[in-house]
C-alpha positions in Angstrom: 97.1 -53.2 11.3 99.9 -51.0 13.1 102.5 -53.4 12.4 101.3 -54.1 8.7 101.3 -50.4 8.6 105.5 -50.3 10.2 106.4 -53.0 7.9 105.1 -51.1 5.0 106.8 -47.6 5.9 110.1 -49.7 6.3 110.3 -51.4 3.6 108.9 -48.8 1.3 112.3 -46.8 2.5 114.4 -48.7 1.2 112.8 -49.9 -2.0 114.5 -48.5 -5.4 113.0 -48.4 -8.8 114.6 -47.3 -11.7 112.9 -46.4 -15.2 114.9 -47.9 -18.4 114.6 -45.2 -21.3 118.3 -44.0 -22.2 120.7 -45.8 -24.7 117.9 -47.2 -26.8 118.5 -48.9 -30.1 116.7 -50.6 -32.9 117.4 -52.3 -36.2 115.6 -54.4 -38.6 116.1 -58.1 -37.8 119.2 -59.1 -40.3 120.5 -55.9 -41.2 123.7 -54.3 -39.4 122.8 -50.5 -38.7 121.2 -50.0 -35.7 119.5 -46.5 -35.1 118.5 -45.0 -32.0 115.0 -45.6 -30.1 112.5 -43.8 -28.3 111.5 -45.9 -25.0 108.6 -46.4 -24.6 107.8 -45.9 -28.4 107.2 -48.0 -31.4 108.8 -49.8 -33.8 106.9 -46.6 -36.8 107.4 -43.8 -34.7 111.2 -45.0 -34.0 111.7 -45.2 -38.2 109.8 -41.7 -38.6 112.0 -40.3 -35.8 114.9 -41.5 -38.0 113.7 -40.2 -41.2 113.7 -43.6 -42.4 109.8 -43.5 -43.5 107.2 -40.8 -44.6 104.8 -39.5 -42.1 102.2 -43.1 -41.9 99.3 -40.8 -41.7 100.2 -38.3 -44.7 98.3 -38.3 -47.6 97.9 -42.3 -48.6 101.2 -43.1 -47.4 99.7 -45.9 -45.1 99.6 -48.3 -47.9 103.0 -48.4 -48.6 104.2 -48.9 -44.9 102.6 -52.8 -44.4 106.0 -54.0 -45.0 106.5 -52.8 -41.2 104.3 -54.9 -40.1 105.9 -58.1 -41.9 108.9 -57.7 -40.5 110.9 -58.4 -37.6 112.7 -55.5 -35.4 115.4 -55.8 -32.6 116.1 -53.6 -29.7 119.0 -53.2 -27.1 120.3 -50.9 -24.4 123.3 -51.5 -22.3 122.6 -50.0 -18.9 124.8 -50.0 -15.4 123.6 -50.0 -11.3 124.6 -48.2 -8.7 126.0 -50.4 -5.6 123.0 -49.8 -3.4 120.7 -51.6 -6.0 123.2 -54.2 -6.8 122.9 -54.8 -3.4 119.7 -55.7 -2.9 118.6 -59.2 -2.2 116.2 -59.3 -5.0 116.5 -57.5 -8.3 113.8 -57.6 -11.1 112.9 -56.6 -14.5 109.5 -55.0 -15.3 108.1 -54.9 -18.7 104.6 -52.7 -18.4 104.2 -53.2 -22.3 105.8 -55.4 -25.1 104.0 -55.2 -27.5 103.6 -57.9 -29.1 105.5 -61.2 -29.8 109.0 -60.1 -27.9 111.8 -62.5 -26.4 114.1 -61.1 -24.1 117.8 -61.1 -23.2 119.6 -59.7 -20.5 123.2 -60.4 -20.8 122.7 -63.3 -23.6 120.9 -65.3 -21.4 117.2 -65.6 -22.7 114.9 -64.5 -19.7 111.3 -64.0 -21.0 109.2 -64.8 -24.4 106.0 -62.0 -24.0 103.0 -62.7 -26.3 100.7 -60.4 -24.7 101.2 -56.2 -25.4 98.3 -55.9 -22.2 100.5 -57.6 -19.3 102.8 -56.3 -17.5 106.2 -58.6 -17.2 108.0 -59.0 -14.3 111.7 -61.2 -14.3 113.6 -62.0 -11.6 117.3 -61.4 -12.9 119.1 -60.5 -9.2 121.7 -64.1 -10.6 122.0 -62.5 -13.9 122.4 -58.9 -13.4 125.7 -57.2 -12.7 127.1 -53.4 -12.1 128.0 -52.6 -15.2 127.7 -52.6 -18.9 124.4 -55.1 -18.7 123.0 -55.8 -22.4 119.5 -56.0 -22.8 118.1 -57.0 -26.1 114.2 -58.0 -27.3 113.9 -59.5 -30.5 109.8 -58.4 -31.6 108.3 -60.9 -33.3 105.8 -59.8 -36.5 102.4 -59.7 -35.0 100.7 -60.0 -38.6 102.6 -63.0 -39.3 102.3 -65.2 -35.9 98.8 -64.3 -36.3 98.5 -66.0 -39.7 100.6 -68.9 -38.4 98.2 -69.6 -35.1 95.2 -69.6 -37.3 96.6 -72.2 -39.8 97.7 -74.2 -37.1 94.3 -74.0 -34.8 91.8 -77.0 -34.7 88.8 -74.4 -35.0 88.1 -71.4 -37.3 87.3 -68.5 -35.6 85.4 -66.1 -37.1 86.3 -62.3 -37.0 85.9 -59.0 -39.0 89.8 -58.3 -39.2 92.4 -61.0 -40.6 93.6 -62.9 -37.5 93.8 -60.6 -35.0 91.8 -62.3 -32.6 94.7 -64.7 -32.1 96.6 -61.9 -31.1 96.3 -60.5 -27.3 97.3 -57.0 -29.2 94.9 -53.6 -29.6 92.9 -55.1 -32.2 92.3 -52.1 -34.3 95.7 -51.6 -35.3 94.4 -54.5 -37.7 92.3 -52.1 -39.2 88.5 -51.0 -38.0 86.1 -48.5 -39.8 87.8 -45.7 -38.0 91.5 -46.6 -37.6 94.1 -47.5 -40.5 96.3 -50.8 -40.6 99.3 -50.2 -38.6 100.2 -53.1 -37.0 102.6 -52.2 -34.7 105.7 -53.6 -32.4 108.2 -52.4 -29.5 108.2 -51.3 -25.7 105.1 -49.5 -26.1 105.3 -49.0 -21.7 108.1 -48.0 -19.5 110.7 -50.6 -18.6 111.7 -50.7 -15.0 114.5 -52.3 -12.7 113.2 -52.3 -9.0 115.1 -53.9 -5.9 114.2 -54.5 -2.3 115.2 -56.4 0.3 112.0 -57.3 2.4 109.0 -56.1 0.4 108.6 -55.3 -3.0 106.1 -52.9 -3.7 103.7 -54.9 -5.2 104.0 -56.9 -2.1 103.8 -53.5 0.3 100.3 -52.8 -2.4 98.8 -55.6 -1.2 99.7 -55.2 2.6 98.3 -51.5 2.2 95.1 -52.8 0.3 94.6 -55.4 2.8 95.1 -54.0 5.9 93.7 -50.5 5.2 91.4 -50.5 2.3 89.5 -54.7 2.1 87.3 -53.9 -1.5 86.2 -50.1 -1.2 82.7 -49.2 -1.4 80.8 -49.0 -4.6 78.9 -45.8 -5.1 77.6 -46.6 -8.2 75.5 -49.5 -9.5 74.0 -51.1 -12.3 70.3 -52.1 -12.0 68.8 -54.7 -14.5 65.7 -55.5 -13.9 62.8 -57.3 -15.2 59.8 -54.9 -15.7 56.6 -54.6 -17.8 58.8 -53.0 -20.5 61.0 -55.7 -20.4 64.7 -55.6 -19.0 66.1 -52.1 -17.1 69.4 -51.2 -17.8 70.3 -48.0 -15.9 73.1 -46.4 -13.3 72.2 -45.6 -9.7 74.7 -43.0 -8.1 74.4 -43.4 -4.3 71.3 -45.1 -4.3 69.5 -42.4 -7.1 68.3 -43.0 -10.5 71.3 -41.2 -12.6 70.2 -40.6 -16.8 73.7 -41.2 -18.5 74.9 -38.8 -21.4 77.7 -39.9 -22.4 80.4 -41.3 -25.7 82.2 -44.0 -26.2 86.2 -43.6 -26.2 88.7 -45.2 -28.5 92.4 -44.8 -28.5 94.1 -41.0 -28.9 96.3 -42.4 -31.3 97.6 -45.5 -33.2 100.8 -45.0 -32.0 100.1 -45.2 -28.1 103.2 -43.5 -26.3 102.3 -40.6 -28.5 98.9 -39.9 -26.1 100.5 -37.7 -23.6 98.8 -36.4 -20.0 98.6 -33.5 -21.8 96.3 -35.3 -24.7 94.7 -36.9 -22.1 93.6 -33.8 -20.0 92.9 -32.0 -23.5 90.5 -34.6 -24.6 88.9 -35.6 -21.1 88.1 -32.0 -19.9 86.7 -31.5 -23.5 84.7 -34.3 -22.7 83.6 -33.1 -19.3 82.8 -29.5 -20.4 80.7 -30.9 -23.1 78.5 -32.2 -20.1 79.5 -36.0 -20.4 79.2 -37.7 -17.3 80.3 -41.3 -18.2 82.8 -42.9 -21.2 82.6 -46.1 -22.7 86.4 -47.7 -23.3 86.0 -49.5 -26.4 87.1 -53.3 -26.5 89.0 -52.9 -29.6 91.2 -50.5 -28.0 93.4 -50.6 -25.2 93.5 -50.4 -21.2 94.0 -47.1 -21.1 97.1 -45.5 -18.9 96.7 -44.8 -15.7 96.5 -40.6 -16.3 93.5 -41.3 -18.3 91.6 -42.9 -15.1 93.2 -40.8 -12.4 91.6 -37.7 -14.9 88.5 -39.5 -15.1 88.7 -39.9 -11.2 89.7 -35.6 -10.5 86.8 -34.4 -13.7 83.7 -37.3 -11.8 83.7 -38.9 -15.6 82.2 -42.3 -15.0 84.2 -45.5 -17.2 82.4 -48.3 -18.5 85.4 -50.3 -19.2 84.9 -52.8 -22.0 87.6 -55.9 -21.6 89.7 -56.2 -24.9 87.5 -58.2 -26.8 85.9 -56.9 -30.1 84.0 -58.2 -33.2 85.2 -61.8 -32.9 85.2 -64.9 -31.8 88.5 -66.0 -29.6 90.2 -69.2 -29.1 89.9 -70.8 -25.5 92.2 -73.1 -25.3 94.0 -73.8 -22.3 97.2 -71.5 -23.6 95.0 -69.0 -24.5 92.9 -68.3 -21.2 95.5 -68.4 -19.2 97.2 -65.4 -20.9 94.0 -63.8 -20.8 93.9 -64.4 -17.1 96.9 -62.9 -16.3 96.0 -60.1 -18.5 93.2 -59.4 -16.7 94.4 -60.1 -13.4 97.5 -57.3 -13.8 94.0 -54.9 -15.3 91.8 -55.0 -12.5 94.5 -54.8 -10.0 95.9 -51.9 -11.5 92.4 -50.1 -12.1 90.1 -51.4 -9.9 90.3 -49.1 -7.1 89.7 -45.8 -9.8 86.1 -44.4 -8.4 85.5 -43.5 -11.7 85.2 -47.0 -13.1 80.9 -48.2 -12.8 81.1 -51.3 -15.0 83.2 -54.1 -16.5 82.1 -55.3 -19.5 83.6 -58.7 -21.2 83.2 -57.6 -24.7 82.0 -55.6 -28.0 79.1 -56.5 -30.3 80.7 -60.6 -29.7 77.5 -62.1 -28.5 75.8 -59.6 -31.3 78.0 -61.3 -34.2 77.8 -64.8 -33.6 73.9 -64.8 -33.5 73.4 -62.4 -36.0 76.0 -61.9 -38.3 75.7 -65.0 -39.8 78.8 -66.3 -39.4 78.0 -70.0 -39.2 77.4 -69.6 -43.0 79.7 -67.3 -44.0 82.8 -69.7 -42.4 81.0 -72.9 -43.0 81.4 -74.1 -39.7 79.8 -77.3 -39.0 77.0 -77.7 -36.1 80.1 -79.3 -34.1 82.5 -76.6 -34.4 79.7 -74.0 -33.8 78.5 -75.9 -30.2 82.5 -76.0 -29.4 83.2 -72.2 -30.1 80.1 -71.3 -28.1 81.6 -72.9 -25.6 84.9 -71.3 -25.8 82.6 -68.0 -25.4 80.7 -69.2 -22.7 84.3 -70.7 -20.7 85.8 -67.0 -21.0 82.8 -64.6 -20.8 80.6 -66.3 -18.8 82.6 -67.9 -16.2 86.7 -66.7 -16.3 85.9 -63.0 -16.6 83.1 -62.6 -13.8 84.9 -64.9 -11.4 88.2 -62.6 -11.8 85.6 -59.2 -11.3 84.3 -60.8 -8.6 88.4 -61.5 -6.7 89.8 -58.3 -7.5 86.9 -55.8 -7.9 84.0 -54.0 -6.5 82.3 -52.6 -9.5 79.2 -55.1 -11.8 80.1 -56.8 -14.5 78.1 -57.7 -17.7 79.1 -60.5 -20.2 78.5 -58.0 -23.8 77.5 -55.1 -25.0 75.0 -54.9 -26.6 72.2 -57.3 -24.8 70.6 -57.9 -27.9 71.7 -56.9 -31.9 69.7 -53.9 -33.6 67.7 -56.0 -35.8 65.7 -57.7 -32.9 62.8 -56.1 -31.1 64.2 -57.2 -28.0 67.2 -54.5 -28.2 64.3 -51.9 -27.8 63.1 -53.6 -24.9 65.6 -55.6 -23.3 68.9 -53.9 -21.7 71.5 -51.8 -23.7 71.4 -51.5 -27.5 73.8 -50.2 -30.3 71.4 -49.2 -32.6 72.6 -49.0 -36.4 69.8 -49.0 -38.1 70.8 -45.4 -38.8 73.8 -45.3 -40.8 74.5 -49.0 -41.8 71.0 -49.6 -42.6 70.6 -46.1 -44.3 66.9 -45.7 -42.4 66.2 -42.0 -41.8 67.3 -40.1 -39.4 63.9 -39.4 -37.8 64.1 -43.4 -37.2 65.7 -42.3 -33.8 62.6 -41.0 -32.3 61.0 -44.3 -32.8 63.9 -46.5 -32.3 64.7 -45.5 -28.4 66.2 -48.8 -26.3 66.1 -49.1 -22.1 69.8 -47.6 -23.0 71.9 -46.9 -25.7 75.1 -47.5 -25.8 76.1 -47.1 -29.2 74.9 -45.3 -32.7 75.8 -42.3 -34.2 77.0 -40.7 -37.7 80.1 -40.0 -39.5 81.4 -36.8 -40.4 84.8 -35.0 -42.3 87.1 -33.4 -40.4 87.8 -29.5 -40.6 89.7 -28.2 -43.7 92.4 -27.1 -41.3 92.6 -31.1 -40.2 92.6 -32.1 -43.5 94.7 -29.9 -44.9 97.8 -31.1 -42.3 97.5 -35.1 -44.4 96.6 -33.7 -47.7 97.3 -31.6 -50.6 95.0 -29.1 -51.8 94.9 -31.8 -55.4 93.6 -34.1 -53.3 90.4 -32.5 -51.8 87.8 -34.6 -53.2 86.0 -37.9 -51.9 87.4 -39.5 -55.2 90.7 -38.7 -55.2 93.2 -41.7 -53.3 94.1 -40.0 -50.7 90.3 -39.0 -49.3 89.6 -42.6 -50.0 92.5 -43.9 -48.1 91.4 -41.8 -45.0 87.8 -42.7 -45.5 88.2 -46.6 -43.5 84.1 -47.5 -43.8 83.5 -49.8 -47.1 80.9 -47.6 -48.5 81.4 -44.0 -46.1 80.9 -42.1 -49.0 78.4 -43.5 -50.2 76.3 -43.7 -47.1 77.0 -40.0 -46.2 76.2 -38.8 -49.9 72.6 -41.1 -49.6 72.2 -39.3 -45.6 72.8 -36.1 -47.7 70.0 -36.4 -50.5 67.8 -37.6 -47.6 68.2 -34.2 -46.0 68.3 -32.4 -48.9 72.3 -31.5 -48.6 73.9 -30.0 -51.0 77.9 -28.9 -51.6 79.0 -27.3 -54.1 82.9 -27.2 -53.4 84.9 -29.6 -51.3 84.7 -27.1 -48.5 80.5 -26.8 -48.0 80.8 -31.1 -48.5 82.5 -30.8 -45.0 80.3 -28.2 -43.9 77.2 -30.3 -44.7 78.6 -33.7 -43.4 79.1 -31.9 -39.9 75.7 -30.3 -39.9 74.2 -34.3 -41.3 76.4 -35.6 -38.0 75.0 -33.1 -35.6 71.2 -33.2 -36.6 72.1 -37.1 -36.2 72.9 -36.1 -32.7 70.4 -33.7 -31.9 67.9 -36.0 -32.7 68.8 -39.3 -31.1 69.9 -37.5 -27.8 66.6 -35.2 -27.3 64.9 -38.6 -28.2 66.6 -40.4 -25.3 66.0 -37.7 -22.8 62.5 -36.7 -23.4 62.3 -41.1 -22.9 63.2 -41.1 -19.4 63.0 -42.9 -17.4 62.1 -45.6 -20.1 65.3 -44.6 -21.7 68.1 -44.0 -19.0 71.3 -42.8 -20.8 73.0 -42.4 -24.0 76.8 -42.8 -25.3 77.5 -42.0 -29.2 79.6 -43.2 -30.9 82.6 -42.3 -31.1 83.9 -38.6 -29.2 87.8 -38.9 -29.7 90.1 -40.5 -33.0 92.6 -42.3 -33.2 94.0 -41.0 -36.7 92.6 -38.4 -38.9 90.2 -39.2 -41.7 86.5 -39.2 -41.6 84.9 -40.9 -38.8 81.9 -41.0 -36.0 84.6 -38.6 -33.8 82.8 -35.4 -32.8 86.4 -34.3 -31.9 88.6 -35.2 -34.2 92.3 -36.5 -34.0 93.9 -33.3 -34.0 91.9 -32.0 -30.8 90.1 -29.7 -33.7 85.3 -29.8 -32.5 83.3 -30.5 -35.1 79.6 -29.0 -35.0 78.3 -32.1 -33.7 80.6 -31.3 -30.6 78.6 -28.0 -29.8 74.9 -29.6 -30.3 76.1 -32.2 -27.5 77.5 -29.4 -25.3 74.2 -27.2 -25.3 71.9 -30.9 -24.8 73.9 -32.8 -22.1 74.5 -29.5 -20.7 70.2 -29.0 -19.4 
């Protein structure tokens, strides 16, 4: 151990790593100007930056941006080393997020073609590189597009809510999701790195140190699922005692992801943890968050139940496919793993749900053949490649889906963790949530507005009205409206002006709350924990968010802080 220990100290000395974010430019593929770039950035915020397109979430400016999306971008930097890293026996390029479709150049010689925004890249260039004036160029590729193009070229159909994006290893609600807008975007969305070394690099020097002084470290908290007269438990044991979750489920800050600063981070998570939440759900749709949301979530004691980026679909598994999804979540789990605050890996959102109740089968016309062979697929990734890679490179359970069962079988009362949506998409009262109460929930909840103030920094005062374009455009559920102004007769809501129609949504989203939550707790232990849906956003517009995107509480907020907080 002493000697792993020596070799770790000296070759940690004379390591050398080197962030590439200066001299960055950007261009639409076939044009000749080239403007400069934020690294890491994206491909919108670069052309906003550059006063080359409107503000994406202003007013219904959204719909006239897709072109972005179509297109293909190109970025370069020329960049020089100093002679002690030129020096160094081995010399590589890191790439912590391309995002999506990118093929790179360092001095005209092609070095890497990325198709995966969630792994990080790593090149060895020490035969290409030289001291000065190297040229770096990556040529992104148009998500939307090579999505379209594996689809029409795959063997099977495979079913999803959003276009093609499950052909895409990309955050899949950039493709749009009942919350989140259609902004698909592109560019070096993580930091870009040169590091050198001559005996160790310090991945290497990780893996000595996790070896030689860690060997997996000991798991506090556990998952027990057991049978019982009920049915199936589903509950949290901190240190060996029965813990009741309250909790929310977590999306991304932003759509456009180097936007999220620490600062956002520790705004949002010690909102969280003053609210009284004591565990957060990372969405599958999303993203693997950065590393300052987990250390936060380590320093506040937030528990993570960390979904894997699967959502609402299902995936291809051929032999392509799963192995870019092993290396993506290899580089994952051994860059999070060791977080205390992570209890749980979970393989996916509402997949297993879909496929046997969606009715999908019909509504893609897939024959009994191609059903058995996409089941498969499910079964090859969910239930074998996933667990066996929790099982190599982490301590913490793992479960195959969330939910165990789908809302609209009694078994989800019964049986293991439930998103219950019988409440909102099936317009049942709210009172439903006293009878509806599962071993744990781990998803419902109901959508609200926004403040004024929020809504007033994406629209103008003409367009204050649920039927005007722009409320519409900012509205992403397929009948929100609707389903809040049916939750609002119910409860005998009224609004005269646009102003009390916020008011009364917030007060509809916080009785929602109030109800489902004193529900849960007064069912312990039957019922051990709770996460709504959802307590962050990702844009603003109306949503489940009891914080919204500008950092601005609803009501809702306040009703969870006084009952998580007994």
């Amino acid at each position: 151990m002493y000697a792993c220990t020596l070799i770790w100290f000296n070759g940690f000395a004379q390591n050398i790593s080197k962030e590439l974010k200066a001299n960055w430019q950007f261009k639409k593929m076939g044009t000749a100007q080239w403007h400069r770039a934020t690294v890491p950035g994206t491909v919108h915020t670069d052309l906003l930056n550059n006063q080359l397109i409107p503000d994406p979430f202003y007013r219904n400016n959204e719909t006239k941006l897709q072109w972005i999306a179509a297109t293909d971008w190109e970025y370069k930097t020329v960049f020089n080393l100093d002679a002690a890293t030129i020096n160094k026996k081995n010399i590589q390029l890191v790439f912590e997020g391309l995002d999506t479709y990118a093929d790179v150049f360092l001095n005209n010689q092609q070095i890497l073609s990325a198709n995966n925004m969630f792994r990080t890249w790593k090149v060895n260039v020490k035969k290409i590189i030289k001291q000065q004036d190297n040229q770096l160029h990556i040529i992104f590729r148009s998500s939307d597009r090579t999505g379209d193009s594996l689809r029409a070229t795959s063997s099977l159909i495979h079913p999803s809510e959003y276009m093609n994006r499950n052909y895409v290893r990309k955050a899949q609600y950039h493709f749009g999701w009942d919350f989140a807008p259609k902004l698909i975007t592109c560019g070096i969305w993580r930091k870009v790195k040169i590091e050198a070394w001559d005996f160790f690099s310090n991945e290497e020097i990780r893996g000595i140190v996790d070896t030689t002084l860690h060997l997996k470290p000991k798991q506090q908290v556990e998952l027990v699922q057991q049978r019982d007269s009920i049915g199936q438990s589903f509950y949290f044991t901190v240190n060996k005692q029965p813990i009741f979750i309250k909790g929310a489920n977590w999306v991304p800050a932003d759509v456009f992801l180097p936007r999220v600063t620490k600062a956002k981070y520790r705004n949002l998570l010690v909102a969280a943890k003053e609210a009284g939440i004591n565990m957060l759900r990372v969405w599958g749709g999303g993203i693997y968050e950065d590393d300052a949301f987990y250390d936060l979530c380590d320093s506040l004691n937030i528990m993570v139940w960390q979904d894997f980026m699967f959502a609402g679909a299902m995936y291809p598994s051929d032999t392509a496919f799963m192995e870019n999804v092993k290396q993506e979540v290899t580089d994952n789990l051994k860059r999070l793993a060791h977080h205390s605050c992570i209890a749980l890996w979970c393989g996916n959102n509402e997949v297993d749900e879909a496929w046997h109740n969606w009715g999908w089968q019909k509504q893609f016309n897939l024959s009994p053949a191609d059903s058995a062979k996409l089941w498969e697929g499910y079964r090859k990734l969910f239930h074998e490649m996933l667990p066996q890679l929790v099982k190599q490179y982490a301590s913490q359970p793992y479960i195959t889906t969330t939910p165990l069962n789908g809302w609209g079988r009694k078994e989800s009362m019964t049986h293991g963790d439930s998103h219950y949506w019988g409440v909102w998409w099936g317009l049942e009262p709210i009172a439903t949530y006293k009878e509806k109460i599962p071993r744990f929930m781990s998803e419902y909840g109901m959508q609200s507005l926004p403040s004024l103030e929020s809504i007033q920094q994406f629209a103008l005062p003409a367009d204050l009205d649920t039927a005007s374009a722009v409320m519409k455009a900012h509205q992403k559920h397929p009948t929100g409206f609707q389903t809040l102004a049916a939750y609002m007769q119910q409860n005998h809501l009224t609004a005269s002006n646009f102003k009390e129609y916020i008011a009364a949504t917030q007060h509809l989203q916080s009785m929602a709350l109030e109800t489902a939550i004193t529900a849960h707790l007064q069912a312990q232990p039957r019922c051990m924990g709770t996460l709504f849906w959802q307590f962050n956003d990702c844009w603003p517009g109306a949503s489940w968010s009891i914080v919204d995107y500008y950092g601005r509480k609803k009501k809702a907020y306040y009703t969870v802080k006084k009952l998580y907080g007994k």
